[in-house]
Structures are given as C-alpha cells and as structure tokens.
mmCIF file of the N, C-alpha and C atoms, coordinates in Angstrom:
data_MODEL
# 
_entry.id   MODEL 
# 
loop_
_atom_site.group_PDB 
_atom_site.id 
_atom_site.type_symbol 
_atom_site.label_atom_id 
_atom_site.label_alt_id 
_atom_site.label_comp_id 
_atom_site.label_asym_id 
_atom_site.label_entity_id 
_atom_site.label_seq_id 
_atom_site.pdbx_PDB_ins_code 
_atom_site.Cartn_x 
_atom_site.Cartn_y 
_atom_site.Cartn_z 
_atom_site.occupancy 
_atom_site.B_iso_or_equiv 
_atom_site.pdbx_formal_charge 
_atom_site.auth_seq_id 
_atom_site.auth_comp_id 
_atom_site.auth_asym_id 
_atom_site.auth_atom_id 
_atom_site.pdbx_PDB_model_num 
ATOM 1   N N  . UNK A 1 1  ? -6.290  31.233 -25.081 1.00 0.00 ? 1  UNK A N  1 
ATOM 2   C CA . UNK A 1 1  ? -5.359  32.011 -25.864 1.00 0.00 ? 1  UNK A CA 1 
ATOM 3   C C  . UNK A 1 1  ? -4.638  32.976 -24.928 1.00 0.00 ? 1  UNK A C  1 
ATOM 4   N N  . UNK A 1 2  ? -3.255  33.447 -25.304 1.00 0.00 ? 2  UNK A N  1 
ATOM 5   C CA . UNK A 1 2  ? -2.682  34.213 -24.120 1.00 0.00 ? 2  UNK A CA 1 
ATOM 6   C C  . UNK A 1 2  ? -2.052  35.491 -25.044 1.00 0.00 ? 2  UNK A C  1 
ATOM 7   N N  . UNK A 1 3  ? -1.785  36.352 -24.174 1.00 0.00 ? 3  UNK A N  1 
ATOM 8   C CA . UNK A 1 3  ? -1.399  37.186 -25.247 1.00 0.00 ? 3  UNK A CA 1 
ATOM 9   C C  . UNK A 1 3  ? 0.011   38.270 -24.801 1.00 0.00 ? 3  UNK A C  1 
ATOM 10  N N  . UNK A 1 4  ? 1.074   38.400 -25.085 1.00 0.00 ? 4  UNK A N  1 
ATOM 11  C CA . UNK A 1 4  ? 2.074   38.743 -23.722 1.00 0.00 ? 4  UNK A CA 1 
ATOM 12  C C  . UNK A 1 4  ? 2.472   39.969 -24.347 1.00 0.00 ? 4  UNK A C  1 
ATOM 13  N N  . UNK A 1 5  ? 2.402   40.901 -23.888 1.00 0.00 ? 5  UNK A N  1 
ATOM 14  C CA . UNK A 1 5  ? 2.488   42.496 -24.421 1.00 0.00 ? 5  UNK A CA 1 
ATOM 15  C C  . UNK A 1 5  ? 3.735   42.832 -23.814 1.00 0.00 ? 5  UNK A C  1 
ATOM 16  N N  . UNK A 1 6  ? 4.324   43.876 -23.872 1.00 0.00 ? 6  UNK A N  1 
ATOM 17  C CA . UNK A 1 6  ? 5.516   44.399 -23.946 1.00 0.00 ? 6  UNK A CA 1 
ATOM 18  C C  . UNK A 1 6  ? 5.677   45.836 -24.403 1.00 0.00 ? 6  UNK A C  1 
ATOM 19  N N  . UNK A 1 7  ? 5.978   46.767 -22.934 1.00 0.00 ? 7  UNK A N  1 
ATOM 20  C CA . UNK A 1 7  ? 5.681   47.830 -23.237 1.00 0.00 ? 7  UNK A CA 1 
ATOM 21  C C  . UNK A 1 7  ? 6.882   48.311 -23.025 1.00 0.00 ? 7  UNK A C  1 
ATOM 22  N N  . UNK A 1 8  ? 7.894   49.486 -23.936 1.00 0.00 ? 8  UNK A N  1 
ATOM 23  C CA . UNK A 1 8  ? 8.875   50.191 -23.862 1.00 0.00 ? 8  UNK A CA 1 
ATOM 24  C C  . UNK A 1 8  ? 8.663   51.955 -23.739 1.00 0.00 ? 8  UNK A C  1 
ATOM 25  N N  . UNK A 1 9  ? 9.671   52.674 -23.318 1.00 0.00 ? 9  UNK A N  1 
ATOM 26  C CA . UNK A 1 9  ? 9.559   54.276 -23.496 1.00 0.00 ? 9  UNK A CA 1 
ATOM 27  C C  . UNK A 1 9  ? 10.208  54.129 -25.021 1.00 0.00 ? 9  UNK A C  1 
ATOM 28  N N  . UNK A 1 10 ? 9.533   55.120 -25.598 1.00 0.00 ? 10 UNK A N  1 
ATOM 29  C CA . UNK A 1 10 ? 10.024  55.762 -27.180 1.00 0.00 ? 10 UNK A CA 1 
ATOM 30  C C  . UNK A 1 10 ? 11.021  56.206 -26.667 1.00 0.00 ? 10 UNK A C  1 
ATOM 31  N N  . UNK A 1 11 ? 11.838  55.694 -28.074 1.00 0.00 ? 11 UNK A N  1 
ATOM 32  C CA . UNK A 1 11 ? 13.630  56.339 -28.090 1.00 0.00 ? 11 UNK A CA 1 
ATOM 33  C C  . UNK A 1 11 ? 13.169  57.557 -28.325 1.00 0.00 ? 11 UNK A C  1 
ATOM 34  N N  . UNK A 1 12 ? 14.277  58.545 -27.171 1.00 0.00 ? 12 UNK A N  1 
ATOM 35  C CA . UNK A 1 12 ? 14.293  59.540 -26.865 1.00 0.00 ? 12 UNK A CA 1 
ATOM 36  C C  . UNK A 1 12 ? 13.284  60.165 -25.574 1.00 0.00 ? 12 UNK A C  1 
ATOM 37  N N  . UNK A 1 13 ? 12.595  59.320 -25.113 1.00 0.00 ? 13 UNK A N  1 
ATOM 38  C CA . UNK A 1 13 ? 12.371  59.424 -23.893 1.00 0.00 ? 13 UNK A CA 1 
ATOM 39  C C  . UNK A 1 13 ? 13.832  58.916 -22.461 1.00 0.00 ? 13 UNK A C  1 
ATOM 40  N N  . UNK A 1 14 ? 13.422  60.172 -21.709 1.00 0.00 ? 14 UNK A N  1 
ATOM 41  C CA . UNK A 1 14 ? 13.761  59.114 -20.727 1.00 0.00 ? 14 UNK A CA 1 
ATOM 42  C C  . UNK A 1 14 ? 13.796  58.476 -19.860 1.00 0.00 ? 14 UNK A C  1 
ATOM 43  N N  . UNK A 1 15 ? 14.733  57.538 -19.354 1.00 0.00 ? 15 UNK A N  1 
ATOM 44  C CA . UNK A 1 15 ? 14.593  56.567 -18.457 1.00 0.00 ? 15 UNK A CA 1 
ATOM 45  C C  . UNK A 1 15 ? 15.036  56.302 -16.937 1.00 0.00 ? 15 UNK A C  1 
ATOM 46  N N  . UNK A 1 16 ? 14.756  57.939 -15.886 1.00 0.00 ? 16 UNK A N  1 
ATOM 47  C CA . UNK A 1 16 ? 15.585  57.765 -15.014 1.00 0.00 ? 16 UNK A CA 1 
ATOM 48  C C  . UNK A 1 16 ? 15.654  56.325 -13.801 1.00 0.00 ? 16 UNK A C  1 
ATOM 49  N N  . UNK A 1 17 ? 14.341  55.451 -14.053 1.00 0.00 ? 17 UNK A N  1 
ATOM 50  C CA . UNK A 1 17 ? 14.654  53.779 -13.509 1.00 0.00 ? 17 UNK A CA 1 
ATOM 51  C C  . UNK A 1 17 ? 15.960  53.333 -14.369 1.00 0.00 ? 17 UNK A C  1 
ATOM 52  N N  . UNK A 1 18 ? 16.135  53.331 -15.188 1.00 0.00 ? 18 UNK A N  1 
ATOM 53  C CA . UNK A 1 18 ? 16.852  52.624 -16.056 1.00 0.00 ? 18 UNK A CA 1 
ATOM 54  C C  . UNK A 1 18 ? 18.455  53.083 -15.998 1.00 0.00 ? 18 UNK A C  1 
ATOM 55  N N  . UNK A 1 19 ? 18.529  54.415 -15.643 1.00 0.00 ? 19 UNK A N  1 
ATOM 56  C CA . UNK A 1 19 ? 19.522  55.189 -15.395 1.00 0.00 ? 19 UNK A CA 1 
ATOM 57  C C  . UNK A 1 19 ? 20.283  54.609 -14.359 1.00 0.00 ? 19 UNK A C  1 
ATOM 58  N N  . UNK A 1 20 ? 19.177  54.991 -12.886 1.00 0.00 ? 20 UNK A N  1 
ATOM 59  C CA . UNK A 1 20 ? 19.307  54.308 -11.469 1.00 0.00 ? 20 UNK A CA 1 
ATOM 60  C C  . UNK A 1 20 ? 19.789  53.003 -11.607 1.00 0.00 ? 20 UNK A C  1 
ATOM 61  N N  . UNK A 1 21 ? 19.013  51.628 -12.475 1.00 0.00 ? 21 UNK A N  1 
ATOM 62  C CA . UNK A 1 21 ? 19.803  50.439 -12.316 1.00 0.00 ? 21 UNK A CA 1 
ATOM 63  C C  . UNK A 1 21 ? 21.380  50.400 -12.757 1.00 0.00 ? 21 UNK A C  1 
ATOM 64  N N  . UNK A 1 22 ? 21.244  51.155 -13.942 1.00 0.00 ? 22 UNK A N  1 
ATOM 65  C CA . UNK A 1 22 ? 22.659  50.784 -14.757 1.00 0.00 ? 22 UNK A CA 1 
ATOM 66  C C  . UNK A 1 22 ? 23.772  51.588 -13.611 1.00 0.00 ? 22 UNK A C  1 
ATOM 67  N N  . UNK A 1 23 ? 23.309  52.327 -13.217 1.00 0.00 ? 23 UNK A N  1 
ATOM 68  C CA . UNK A 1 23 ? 24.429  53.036 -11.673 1.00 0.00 ? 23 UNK A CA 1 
ATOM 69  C C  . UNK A 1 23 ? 24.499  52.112 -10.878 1.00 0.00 ? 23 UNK A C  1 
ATOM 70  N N  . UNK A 1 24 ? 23.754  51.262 -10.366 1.00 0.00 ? 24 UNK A N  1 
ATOM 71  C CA . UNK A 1 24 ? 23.893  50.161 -9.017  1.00 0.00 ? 24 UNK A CA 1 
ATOM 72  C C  . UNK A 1 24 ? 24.245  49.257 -10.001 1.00 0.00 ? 24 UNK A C  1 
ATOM 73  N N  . UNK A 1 25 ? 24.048  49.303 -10.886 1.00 0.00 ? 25 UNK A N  1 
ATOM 74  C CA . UNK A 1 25 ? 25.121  47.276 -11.656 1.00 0.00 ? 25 UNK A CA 1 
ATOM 75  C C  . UNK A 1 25 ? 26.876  48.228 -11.527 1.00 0.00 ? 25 UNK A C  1 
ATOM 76  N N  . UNK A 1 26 ? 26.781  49.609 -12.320 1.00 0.00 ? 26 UNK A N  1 
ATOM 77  C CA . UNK A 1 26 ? 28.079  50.015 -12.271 1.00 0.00 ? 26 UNK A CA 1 
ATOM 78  C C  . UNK A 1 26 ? 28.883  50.106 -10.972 1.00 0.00 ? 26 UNK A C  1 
ATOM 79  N N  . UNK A 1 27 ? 27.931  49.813 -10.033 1.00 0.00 ? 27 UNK A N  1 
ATOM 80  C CA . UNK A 1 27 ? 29.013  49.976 -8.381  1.00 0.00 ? 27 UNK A CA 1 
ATOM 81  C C  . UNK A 1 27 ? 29.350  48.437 -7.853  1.00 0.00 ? 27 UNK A C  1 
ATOM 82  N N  . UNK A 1 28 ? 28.310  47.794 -8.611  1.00 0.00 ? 28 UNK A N  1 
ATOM 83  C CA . UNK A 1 28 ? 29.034  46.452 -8.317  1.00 0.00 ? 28 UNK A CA 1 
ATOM 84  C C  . UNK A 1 28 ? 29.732  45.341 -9.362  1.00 0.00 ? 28 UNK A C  1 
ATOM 85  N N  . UNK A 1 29 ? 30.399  46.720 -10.087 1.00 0.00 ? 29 UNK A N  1 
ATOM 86  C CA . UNK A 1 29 ? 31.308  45.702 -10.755 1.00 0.00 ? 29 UNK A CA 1 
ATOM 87  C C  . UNK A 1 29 ? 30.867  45.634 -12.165 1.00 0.00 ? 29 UNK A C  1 
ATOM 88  N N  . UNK A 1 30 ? 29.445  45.623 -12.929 1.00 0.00 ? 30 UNK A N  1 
ATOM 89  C CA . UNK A 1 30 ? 29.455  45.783 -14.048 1.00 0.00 ? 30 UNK A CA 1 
ATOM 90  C C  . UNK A 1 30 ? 29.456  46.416 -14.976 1.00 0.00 ? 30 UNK A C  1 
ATOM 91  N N  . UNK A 1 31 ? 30.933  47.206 -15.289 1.00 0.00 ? 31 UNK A N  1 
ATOM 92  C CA . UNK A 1 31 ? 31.141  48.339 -15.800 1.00 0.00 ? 31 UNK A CA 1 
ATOM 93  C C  . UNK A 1 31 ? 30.985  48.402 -17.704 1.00 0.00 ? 31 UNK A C  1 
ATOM 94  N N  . UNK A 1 32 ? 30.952  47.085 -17.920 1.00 0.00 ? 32 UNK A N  1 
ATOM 95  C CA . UNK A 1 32 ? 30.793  46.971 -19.484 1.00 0.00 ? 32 UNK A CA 1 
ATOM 96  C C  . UNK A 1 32 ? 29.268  47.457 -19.697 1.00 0.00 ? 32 UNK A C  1 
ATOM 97  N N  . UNK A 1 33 ? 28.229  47.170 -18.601 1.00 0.00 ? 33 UNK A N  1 
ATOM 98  C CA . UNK A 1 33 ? 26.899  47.592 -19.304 1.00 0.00 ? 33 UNK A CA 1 
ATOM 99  C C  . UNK A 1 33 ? 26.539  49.754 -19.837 1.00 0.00 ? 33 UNK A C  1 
ATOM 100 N N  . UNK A 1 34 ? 26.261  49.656 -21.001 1.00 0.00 ? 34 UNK A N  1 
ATOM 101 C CA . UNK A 1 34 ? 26.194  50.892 -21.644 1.00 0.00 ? 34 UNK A CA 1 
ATOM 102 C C  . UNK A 1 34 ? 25.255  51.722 -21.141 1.00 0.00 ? 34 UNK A C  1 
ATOM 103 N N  . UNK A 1 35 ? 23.863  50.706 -21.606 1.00 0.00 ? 35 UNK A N  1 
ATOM 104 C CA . UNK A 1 35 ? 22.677  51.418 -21.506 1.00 0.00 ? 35 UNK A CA 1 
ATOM 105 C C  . UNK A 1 35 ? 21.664  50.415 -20.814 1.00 0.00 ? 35 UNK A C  1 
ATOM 106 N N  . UNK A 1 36 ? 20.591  50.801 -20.390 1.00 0.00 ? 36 UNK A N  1 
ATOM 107 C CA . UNK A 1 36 ? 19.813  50.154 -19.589 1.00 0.00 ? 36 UNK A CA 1 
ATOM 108 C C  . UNK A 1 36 ? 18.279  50.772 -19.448 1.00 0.00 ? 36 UNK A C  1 
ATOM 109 N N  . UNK A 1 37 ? 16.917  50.014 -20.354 1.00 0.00 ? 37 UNK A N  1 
ATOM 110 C CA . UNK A 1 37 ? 15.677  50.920 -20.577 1.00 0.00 ? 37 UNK A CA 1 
ATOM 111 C C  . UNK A 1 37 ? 14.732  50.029 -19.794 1.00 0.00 ? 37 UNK A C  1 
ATOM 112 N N  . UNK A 1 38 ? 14.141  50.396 -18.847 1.00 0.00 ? 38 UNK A N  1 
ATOM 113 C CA . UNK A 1 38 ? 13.075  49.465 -18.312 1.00 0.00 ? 38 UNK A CA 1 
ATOM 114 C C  . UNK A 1 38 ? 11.794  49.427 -18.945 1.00 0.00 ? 38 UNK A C  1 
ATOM 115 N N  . UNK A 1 39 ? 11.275  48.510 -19.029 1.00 0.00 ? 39 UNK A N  1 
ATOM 116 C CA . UNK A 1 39 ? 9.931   48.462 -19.126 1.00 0.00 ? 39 UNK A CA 1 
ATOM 117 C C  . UNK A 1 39 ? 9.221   47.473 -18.431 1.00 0.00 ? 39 UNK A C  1 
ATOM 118 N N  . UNK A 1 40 ? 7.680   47.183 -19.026 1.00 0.00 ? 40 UNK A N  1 
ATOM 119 C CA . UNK A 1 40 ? 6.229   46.289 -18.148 1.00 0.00 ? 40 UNK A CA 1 
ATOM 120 C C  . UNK A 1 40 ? 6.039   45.341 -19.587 1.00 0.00 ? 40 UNK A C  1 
ATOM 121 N N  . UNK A 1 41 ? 5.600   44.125 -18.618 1.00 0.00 ? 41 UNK A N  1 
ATOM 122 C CA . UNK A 1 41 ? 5.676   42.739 -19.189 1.00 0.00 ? 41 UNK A CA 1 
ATOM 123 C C  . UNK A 1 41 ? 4.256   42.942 -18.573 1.00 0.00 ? 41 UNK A C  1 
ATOM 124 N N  . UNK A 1 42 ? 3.278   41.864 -19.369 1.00 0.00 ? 42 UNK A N  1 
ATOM 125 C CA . UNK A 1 42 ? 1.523   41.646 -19.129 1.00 0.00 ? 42 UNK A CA 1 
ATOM 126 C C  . UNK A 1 42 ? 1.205   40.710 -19.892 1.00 0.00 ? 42 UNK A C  1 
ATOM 127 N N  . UNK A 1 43 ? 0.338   39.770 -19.308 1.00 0.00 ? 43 UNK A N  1 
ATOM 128 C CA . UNK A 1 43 ? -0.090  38.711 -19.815 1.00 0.00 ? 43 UNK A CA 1 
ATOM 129 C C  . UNK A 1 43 ? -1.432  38.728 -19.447 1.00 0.00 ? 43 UNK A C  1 
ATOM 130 N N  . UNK A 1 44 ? -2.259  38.623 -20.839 1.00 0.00 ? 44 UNK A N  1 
ATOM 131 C CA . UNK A 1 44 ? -3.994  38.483 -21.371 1.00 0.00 ? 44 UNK A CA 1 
ATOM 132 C C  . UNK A 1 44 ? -4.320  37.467 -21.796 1.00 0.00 ? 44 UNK A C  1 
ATOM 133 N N  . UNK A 1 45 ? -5.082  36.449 -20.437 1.00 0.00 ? 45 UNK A N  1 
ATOM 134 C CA . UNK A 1 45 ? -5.171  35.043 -21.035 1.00 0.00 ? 45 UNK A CA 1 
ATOM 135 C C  . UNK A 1 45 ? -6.581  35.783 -21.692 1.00 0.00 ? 45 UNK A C  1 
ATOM 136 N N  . UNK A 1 46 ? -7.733  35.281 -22.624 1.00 0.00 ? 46 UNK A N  1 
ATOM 137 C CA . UNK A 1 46 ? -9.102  35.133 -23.383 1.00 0.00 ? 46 UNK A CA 1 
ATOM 138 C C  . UNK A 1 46 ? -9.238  33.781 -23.386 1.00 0.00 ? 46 UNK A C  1 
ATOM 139 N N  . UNK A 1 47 ? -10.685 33.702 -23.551 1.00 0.00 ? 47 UNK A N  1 
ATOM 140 C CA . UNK A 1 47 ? -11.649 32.354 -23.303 1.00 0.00 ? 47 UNK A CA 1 
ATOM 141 C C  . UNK A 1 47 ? -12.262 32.398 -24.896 1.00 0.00 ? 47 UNK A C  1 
ATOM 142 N N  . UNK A 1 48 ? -12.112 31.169 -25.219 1.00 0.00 ? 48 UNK A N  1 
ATOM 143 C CA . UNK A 1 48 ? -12.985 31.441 -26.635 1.00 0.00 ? 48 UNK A CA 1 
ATOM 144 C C  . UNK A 1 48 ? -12.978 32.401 -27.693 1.00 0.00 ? 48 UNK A C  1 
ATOM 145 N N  . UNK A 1 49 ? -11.965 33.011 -28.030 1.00 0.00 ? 49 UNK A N  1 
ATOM 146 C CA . UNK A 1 49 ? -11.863 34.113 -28.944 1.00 0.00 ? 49 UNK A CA 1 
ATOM 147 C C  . UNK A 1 49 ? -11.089 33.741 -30.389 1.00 0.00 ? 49 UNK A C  1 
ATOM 148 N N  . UNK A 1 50 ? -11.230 34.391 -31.176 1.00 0.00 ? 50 UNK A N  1 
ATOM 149 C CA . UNK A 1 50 ? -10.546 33.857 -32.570 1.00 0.00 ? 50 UNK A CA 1 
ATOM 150 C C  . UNK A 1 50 ? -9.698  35.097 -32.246 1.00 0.00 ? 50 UNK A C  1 
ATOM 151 N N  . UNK A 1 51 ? -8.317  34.140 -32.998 1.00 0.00 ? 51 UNK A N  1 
ATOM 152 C CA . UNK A 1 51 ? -7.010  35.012 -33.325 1.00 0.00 ? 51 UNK A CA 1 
ATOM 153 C C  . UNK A 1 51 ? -7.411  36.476 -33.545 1.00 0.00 ? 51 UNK A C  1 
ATOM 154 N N  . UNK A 1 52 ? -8.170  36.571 -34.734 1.00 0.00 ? 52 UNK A N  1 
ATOM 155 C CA . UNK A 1 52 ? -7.712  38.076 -35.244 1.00 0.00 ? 52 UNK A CA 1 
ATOM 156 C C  . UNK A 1 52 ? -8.942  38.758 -34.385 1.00 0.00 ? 52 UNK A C  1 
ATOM 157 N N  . UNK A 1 53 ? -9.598  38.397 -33.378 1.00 0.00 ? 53 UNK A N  1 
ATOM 158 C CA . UNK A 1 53 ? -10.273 39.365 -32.967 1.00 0.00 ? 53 UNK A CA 1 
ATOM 159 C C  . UNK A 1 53 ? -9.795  39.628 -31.451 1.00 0.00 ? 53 UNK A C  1 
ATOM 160 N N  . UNK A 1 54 ? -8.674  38.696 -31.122 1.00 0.00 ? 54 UNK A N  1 
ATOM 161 C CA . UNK A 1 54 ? -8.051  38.578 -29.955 1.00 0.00 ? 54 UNK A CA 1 
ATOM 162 C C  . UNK A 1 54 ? -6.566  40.007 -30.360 1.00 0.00 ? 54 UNK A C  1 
ATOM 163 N N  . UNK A 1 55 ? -6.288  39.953 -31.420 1.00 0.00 ? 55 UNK A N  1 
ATOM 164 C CA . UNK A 1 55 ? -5.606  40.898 -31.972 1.00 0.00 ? 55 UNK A CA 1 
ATOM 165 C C  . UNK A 1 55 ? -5.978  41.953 -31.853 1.00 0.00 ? 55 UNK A C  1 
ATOM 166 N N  . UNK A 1 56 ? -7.197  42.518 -32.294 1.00 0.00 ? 56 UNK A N  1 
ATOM 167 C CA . UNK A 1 56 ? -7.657  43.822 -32.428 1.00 0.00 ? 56 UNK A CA 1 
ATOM 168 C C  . UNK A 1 56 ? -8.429  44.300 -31.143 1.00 0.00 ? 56 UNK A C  1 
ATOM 169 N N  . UNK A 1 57 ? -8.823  43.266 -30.250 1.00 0.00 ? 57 UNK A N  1 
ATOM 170 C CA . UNK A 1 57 ? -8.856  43.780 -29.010 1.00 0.00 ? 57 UNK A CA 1 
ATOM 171 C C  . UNK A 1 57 ? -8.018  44.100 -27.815 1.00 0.00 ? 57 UNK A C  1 
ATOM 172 N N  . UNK A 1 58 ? -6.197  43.269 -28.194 1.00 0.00 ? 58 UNK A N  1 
ATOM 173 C CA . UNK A 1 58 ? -5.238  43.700 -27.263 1.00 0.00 ? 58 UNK A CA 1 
ATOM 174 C C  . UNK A 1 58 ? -5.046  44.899 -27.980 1.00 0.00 ? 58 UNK A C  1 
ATOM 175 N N  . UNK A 1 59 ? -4.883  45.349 -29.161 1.00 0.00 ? 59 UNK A N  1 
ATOM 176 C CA . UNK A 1 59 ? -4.494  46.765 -29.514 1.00 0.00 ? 59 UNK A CA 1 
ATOM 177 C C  . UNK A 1 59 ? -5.258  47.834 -29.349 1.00 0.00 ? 59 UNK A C  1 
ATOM 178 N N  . UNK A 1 60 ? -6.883  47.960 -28.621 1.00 0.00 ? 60 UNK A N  1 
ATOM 179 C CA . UNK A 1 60 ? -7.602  48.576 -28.237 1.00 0.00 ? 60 UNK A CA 1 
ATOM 180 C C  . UNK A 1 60 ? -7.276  48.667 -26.844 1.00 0.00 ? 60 UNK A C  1 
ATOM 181 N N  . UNK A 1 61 ? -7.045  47.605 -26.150 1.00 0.00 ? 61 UNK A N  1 
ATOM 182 C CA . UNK A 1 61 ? -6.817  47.489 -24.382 1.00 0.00 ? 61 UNK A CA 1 
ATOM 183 C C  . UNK A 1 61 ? -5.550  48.400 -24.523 1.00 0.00 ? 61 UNK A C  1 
ATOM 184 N N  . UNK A 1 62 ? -4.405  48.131 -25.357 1.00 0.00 ? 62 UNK A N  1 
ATOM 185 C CA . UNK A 1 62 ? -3.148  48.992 -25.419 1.00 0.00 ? 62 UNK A CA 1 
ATOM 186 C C  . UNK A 1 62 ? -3.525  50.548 -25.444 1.00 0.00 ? 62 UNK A C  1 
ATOM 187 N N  . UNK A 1 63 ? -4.240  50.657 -26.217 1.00 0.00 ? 63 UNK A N  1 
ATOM 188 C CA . UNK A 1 63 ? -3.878  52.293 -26.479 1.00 0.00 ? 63 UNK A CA 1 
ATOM 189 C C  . UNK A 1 63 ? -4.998  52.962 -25.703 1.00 0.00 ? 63 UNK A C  1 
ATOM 190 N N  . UNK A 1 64 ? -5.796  52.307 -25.052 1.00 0.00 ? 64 UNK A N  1 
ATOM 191 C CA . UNK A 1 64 ? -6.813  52.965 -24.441 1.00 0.00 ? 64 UNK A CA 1 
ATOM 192 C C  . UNK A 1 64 ? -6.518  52.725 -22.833 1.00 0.00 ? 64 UNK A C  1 
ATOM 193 N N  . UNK A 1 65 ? -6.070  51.724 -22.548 1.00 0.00 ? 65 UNK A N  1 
ATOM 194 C CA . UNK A 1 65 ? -5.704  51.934 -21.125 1.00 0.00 ? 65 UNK A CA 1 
ATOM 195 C C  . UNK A 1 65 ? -4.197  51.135 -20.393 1.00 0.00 ? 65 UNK A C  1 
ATOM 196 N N  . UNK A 1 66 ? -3.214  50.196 -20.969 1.00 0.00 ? 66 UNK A N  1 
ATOM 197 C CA . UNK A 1 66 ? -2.071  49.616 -20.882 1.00 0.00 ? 66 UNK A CA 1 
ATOM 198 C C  . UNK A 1 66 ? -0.770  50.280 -21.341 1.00 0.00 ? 66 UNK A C  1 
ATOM 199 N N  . UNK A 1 67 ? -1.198  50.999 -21.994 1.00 0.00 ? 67 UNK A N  1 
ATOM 200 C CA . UNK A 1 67 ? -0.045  52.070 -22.528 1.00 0.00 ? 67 UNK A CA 1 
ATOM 201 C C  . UNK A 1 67 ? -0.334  53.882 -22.465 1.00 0.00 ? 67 UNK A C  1 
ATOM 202 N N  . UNK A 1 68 ? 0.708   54.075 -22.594 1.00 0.00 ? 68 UNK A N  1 
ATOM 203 C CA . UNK A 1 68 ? 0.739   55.605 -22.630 1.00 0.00 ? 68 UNK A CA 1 
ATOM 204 C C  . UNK A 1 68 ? 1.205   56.024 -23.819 1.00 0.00 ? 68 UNK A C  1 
ATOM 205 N N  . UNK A 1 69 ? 0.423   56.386 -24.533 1.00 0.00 ? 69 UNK A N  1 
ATOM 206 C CA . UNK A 1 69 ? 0.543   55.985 -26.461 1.00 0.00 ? 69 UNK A CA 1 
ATOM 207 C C  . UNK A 1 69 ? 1.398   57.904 -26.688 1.00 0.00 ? 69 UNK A C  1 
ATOM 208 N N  . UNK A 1 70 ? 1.758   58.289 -25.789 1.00 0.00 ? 70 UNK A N  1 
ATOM 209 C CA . UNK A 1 70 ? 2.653   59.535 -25.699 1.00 0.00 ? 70 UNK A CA 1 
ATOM 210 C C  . UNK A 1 70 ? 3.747   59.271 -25.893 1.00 0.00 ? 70 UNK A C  1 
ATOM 211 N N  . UNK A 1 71 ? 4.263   58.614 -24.468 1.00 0.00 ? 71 UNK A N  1 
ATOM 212 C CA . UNK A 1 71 ? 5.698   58.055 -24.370 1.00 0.00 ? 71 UNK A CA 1 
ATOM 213 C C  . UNK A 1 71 ? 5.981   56.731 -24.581 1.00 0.00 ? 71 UNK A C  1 
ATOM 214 N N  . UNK A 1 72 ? 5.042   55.768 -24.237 1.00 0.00 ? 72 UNK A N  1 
ATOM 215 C CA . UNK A 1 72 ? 5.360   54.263 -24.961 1.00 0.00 ? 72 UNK A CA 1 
ATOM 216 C C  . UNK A 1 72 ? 4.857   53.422 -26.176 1.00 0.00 ? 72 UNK A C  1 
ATOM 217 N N  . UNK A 1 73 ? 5.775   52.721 -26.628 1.00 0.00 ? 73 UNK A N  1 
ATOM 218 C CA . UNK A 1 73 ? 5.174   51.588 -27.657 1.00 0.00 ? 73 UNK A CA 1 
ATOM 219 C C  . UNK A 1 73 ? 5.338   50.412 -26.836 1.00 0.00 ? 73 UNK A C  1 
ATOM 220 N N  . UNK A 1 74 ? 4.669   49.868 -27.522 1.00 0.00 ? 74 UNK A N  1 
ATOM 221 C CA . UNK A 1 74 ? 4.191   48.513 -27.267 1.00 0.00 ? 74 UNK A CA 1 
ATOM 222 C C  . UNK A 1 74 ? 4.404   47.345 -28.552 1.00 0.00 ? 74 UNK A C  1 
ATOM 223 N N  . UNK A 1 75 ? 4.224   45.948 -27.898 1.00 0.00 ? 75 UNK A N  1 
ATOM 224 C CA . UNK A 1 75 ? 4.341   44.951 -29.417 1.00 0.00 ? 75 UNK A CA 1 
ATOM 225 C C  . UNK A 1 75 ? 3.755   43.932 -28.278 1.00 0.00 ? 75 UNK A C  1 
ATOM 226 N N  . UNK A 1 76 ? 3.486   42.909 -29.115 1.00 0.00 ? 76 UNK A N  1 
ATOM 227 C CA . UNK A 1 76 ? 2.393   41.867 -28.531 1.00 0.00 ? 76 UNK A CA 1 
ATOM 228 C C  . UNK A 1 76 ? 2.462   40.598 -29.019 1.00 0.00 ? 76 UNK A C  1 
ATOM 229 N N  . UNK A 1 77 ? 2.609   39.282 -28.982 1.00 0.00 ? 77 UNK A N  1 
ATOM 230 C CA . UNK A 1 77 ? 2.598   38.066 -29.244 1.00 0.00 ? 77 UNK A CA 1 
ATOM 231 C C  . UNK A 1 77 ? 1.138   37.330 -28.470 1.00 0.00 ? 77 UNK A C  1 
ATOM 232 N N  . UNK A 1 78 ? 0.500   36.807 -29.520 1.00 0.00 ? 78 UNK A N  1 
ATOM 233 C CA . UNK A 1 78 ? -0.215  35.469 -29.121 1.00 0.00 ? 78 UNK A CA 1 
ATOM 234 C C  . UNK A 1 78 ? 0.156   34.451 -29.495 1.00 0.00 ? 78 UNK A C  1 
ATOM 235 N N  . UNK A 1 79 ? -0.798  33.566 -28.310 1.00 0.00 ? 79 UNK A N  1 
ATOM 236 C CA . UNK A 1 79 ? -0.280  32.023 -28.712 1.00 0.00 ? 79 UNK A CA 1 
ATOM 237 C C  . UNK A 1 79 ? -1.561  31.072 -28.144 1.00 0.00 ? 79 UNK A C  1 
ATOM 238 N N  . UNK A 1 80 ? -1.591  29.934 -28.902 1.00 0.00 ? 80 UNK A N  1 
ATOM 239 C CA . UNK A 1 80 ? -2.684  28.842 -28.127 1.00 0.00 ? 80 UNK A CA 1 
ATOM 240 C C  . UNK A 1 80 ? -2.391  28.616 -26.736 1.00 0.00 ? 80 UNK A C  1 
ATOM 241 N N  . UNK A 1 81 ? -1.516  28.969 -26.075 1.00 0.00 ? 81 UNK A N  1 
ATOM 242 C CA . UNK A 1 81 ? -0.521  28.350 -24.923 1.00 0.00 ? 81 UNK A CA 1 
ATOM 243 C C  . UNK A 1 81 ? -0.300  27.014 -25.284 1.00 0.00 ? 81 UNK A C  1 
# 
C-alpha cells in the first residue's frame, strides 16, 4: 500500500521560497505567473496493513512528526499501487 502526502503552508503564511522562485521565473521571461507556494511531496509505502488503519496511522505520522500542524496542512491519498 503507498500512501503520498502533500504538505502546504496555511493561507496566510508566508512563503519567502516561493517568493524567490516566482522572482527568477519573472527574470526569465515568465511574467504572467502571479503567485507561487512551495511545498514537500512524501511517499509511505506499508506492508500488510488494512486501508483504514493505514489511514489513521499516516494522520498520526502527520501531525506528530511530517508536518508542522502550526503553519502547515497536509492531505494524503492511498492506493494498492
């Protein structure tokens, strides 16, 4: 089972990586881009686990040590692969 998390800063945080890129796309030319928020991509393969307990243990790994439950949210997809 795999499980691919996705972590963002809460609107209204901010984002001075995100700032920095959208300045270097704006010097080379891509002046239409507005806004620009970075975040962390993670992937949790499990061995043998049932769905909903594979669920309630990425949302424990999240808020206890993958996220910063201050400034980020998070959202999460599993799959059989």
């Amino acid at each position: 089972m795999l499980a691919k998390i996705y972590v963002t800063l809460k609107k209204g945080v901010l984002d001075p990586q995100g700032k920095a890129v959208q300045h270097s796309l704006e010097s080379l030319g891509y002046k239409e881009v507005r806004d620009i928020r970075l975040g962390k991509y993670m992937e949790v393969r499990f061995d043998d686990i049932e769905r909903g307990k594979a669920d309630t243990r990425i949302k424990e790994m999240c808020e206890k040590l993958l996220t910063n439950p201050i400034i980020e949210d998070y959202q999460f997809e599993i799959s059989d692969e």
